[in-house]
C-alpha positions as CSV (number, residue, x, y, z in Angstrom):
1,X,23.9,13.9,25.6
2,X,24.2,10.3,25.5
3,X,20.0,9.3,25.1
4,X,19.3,12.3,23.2
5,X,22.3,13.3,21.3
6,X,24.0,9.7,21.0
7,X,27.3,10.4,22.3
8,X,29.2,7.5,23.2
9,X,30.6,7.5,27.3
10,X,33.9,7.8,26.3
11,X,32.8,10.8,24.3
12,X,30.8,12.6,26.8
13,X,32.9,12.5,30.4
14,X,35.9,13.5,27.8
15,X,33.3,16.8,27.0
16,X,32.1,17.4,30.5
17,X,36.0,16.7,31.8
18,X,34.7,13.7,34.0
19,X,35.7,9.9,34.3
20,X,33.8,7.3,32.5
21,X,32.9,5.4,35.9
22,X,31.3,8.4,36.6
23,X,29.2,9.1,33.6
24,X,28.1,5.7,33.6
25,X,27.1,6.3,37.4
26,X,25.3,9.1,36.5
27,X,23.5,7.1,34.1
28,X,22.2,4.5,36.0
29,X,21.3,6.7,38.7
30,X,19.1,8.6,35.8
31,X,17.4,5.5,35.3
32,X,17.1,3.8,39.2
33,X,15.0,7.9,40.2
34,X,13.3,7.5,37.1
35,X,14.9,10.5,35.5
36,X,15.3,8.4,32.3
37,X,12.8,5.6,31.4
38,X,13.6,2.5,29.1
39,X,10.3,1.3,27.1
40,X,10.0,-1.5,25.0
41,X,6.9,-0.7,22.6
42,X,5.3,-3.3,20.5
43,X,6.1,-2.3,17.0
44,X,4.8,-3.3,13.7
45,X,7.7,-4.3,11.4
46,X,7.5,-1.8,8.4
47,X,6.6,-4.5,5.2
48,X,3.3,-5.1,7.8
49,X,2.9,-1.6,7.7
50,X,3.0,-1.5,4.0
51,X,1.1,-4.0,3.5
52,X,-1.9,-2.6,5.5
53,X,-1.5,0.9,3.6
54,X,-1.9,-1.1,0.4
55,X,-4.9,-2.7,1.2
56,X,-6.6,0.4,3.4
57,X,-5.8,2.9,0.9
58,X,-6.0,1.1,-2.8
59,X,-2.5,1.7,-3.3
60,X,-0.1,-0.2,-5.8
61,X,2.9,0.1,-4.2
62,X,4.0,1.2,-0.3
63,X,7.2,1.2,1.2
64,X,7.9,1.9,5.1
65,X,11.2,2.8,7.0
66,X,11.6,3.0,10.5
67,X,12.8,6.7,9.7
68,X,15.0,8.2,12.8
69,X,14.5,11.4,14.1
70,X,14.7,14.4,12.1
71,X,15.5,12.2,9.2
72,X,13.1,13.5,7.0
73,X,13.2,13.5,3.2
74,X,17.3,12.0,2.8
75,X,15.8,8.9,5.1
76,X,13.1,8.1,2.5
77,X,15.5,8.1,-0.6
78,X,16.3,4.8,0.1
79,X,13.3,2.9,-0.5
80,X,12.5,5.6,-3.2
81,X,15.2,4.5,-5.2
82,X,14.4,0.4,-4.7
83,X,10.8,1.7,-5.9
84,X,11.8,3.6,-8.8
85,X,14.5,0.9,-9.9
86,X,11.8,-1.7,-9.8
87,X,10.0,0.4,-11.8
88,X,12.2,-0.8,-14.7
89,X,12.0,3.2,-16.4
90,X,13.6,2.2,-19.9
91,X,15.4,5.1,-21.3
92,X,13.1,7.6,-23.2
93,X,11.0,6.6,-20.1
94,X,9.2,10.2,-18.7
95,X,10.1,10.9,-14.8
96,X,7.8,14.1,-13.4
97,X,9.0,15.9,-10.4
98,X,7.2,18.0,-7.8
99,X,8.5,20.3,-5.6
100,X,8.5,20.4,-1.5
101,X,11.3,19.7,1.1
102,X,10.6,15.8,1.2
103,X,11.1,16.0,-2.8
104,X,14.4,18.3,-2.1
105,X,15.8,15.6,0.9
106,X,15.8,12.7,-1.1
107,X,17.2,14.4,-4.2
108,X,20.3,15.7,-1.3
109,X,20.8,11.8,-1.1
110,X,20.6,10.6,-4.4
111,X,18.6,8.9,-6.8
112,X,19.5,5.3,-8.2
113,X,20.9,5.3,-12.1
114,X,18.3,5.1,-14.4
115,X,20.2,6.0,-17.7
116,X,18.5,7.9,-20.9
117,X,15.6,9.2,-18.3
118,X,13.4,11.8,-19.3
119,X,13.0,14.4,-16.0
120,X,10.6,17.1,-16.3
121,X,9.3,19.6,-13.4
122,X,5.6,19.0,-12.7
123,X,5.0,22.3,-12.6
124,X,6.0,26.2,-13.4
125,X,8.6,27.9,-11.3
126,X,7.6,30.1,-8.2
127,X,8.5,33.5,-6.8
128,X,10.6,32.0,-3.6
129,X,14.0,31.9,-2.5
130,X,13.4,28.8,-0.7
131,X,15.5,25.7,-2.2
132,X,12.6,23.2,-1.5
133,X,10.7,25.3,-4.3
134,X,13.4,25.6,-7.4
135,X,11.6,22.8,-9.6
136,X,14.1,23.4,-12.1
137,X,16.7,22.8,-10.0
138,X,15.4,19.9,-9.2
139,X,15.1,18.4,-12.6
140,X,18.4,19.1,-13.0
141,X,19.9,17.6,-10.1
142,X,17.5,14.7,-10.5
143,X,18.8,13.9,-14.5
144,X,22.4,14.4,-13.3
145,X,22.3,11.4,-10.9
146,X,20.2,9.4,-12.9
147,X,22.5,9.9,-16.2
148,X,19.1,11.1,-17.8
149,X,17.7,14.6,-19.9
150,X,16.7,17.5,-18.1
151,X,13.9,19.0,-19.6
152,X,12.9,22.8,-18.0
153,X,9.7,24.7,-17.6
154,X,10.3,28.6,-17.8
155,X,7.1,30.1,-16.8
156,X,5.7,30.8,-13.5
157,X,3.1,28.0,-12.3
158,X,0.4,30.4,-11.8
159,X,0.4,33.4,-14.6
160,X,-2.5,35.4,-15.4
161,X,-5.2,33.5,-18.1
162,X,-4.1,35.8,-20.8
163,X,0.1,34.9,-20.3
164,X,-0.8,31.4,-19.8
165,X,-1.6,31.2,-23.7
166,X,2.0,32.6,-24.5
167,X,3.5,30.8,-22.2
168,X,2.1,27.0,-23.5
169,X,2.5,28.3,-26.9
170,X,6.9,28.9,-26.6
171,X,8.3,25.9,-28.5
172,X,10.7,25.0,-25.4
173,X,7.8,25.1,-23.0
174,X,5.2,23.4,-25.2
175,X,7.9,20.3,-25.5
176,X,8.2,20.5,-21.9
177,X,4.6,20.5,-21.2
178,X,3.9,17.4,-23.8
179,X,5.9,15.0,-21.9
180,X,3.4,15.0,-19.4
181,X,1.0,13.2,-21.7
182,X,3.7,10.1,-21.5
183,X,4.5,10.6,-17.7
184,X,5.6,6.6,-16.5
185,X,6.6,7.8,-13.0
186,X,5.9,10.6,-10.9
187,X,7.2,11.6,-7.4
188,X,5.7,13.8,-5.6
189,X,5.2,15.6,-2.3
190,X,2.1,15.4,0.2
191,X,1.0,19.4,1.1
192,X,-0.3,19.9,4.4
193,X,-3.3,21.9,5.1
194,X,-2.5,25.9,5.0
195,X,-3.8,25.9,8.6
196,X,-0.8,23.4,9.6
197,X,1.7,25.0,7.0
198,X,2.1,28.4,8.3
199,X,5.4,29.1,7.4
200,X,5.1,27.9,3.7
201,X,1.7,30.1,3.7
202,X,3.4,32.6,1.4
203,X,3.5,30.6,-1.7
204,X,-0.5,30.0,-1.6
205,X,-2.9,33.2,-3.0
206,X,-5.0,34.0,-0.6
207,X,-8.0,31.7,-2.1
208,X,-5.6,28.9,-1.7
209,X,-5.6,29.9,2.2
210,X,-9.0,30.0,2.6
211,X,-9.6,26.6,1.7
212,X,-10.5,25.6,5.3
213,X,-12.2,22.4,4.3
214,X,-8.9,21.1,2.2
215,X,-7.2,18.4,4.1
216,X,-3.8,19.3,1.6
217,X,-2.6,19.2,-1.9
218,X,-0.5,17.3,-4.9
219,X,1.0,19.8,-6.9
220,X,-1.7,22.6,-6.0
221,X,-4.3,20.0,-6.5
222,X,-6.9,20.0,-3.6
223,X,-8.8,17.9,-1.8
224,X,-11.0,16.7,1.3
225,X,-10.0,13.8,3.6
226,X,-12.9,12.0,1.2
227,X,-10.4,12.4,-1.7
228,X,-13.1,15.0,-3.1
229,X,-11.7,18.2,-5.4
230,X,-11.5,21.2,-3.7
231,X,-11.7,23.7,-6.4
232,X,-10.3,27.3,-6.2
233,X,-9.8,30.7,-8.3
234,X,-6.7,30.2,-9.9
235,X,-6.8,26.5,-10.6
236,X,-7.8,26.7,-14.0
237,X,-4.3,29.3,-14.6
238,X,-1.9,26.5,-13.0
239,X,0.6,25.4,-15.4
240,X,1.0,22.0,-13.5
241,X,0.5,18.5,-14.5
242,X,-3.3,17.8,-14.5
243,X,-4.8,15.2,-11.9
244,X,-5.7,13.3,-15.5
245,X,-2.4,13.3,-16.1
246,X,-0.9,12.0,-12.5
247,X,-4.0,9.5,-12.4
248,X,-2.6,8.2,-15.9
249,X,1.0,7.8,-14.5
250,X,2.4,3.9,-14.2
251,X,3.3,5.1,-10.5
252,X,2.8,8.0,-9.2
253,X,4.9,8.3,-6.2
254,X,3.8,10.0,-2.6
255,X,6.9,11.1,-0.7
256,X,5.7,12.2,2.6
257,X,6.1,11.6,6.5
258,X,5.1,13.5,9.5
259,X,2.0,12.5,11.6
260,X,0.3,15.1,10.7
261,X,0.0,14.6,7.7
262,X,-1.6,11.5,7.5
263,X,-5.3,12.8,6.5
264,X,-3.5,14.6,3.8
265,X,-2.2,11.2,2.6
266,X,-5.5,9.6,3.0
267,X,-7.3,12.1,1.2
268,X,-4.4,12.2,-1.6
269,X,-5.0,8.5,-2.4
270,X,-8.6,8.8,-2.1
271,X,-8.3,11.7,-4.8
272,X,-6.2,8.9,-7.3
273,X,-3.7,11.7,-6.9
274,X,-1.2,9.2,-5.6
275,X,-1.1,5.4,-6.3
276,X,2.3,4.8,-4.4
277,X,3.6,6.2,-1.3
278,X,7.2,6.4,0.4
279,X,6.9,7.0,4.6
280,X,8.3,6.2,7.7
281,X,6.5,3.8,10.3
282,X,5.0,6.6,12.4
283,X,3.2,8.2,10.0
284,X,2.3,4.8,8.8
285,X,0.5,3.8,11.7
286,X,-0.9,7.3,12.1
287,X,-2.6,6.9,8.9
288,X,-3.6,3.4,9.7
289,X,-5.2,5.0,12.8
290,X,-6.9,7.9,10.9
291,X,-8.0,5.8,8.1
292,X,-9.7,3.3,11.3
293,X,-11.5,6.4,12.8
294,X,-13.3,7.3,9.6
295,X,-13.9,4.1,8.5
């Protein structure tokens, strides 16, 4: 309770119905029978760590938290928003957004103003109940904190060769779809492998699961740890925001963390698919490590 859960003393023997001089006893008896174990580790402060991404991985832009457990995308909105108001995104400026639960966190805690914004999903809509995949949504919720314009994209990101004509050619999706041409920042999310994703499996066609050699994906995008396309049947249907287009993109923004994810990141910025990335320091280093052993 008190290492893992943070609970004050005072807190805990009130819980457990015990004195304070007790819980405290208990805790240094934890420690003397080596129950519990203090270790100082020798950290790299977070601007090294971004610094050292830059340089390894070609990247514009990298910013680093020391992220705390199970903080996950509402940790990394932080330095998102420094990044994007740095950015200096005048209004009439174009922000893309893609979809995924880091994308979803750091909308939960806000993005900084940026008034007269242009938002636009960065890709169709998908059959899932899932919050982390209502793109929409997102745009919405995005142009509402920002005191932007919501632009939406209603069609399905993957329709059959013959809709996706129709589709592009409906006036309110072809003025969606334009303002990708003039995208100044994009943020985006880092796909894991499907191998590693197994619970997010169901939004991938069965070719996309097959792809044993992809180390992940930006918007449905694919890629080897070299940064090398993966191609699959299908990608030629996606209404998405092209790699062309993300690769023309002032910034376009990587919003990622978990260590295992870090050849995903590698290969991401290999593939010009990202040339700016939001983490925490353990993924950092993980990719520092990754990025060592291929080297």
């Amino acid at each position: 309770m008190h290492y893992e859960s943070d609970l004050p003393q005072v807190q805990i023997a009130k819980q457990l119905g015990l004195s304070t001089a007790t819980i405290s006893r208990l805790l240094q008896r934890a420690r003397t029978e080596g129950i519990v174990r203090i270790e100082v580790r020798d950290l790299v402060v977070p601007d090294a760590l971004g610094a050292a991404l830059e340089r390894a991985l070609g990247l514009r832009r990298v910013a680093v938290i020391e992220s705390p457990p199970g903080g996950g995308g509402m940790a990394l909105a932080g330095p998102l928003g420094t990044m994007l108001k740095t950015a200096n995104m005048a209004p009439g400026a174009v922000l893309a957004l893609g979809w995924g639960r880091a994308i979803g966190g750091v909308l939960e805690a806000g993005l900084p103003p940026m008034p007269g914004v242009l938002v636009v999903p960065a890709t169709g809509g998908m059959s899932q109940h899932q919050a982390h995949f209502q793109i929409n949504e997102f745009a919405r919720v995005a142009a509402e904190q920002i005191g932007g314009t919501a632009f939406f994209l209603h069609a399905p990101v993957l329709p059959s060769a013959v809709a996706r004509e129709s589709f592009l050619a409906d006036p309110g999706i072809a003025q969606a779809v334009a303002l990708w041409d003039r995208i100044d920042v994009a943020v985006v999310g880092v796909g894991l492998p499907h191998a590693l994703n197994a619970p997010d499996a169901s939004v991938a066609t069965p070719d996309e699961q097959m792809l044993v050699d992809a180390a992940g994906d930006v918007v449905r995008h694919y890629f080897d740890v070299q940064g090398t396309p993966i191609d699959w049947e299908g990608a030629e249907r996606l209404i998405a925001v092209s790699p062309e287009q993300l690769r023309k993109a002032r910034l376009c923004i990587g919003v990622a963390s978990g260590e295992a994810k870090a050849e995903s990141i590698i290969g991401a910025a290999r593939a010009r698919l990202i040339n700016a990335l939001v983490t925490d320091a353990a993924t950092a280093q993980a990719i520092l490590d990754k990025f060592s052993a291929s080297a």
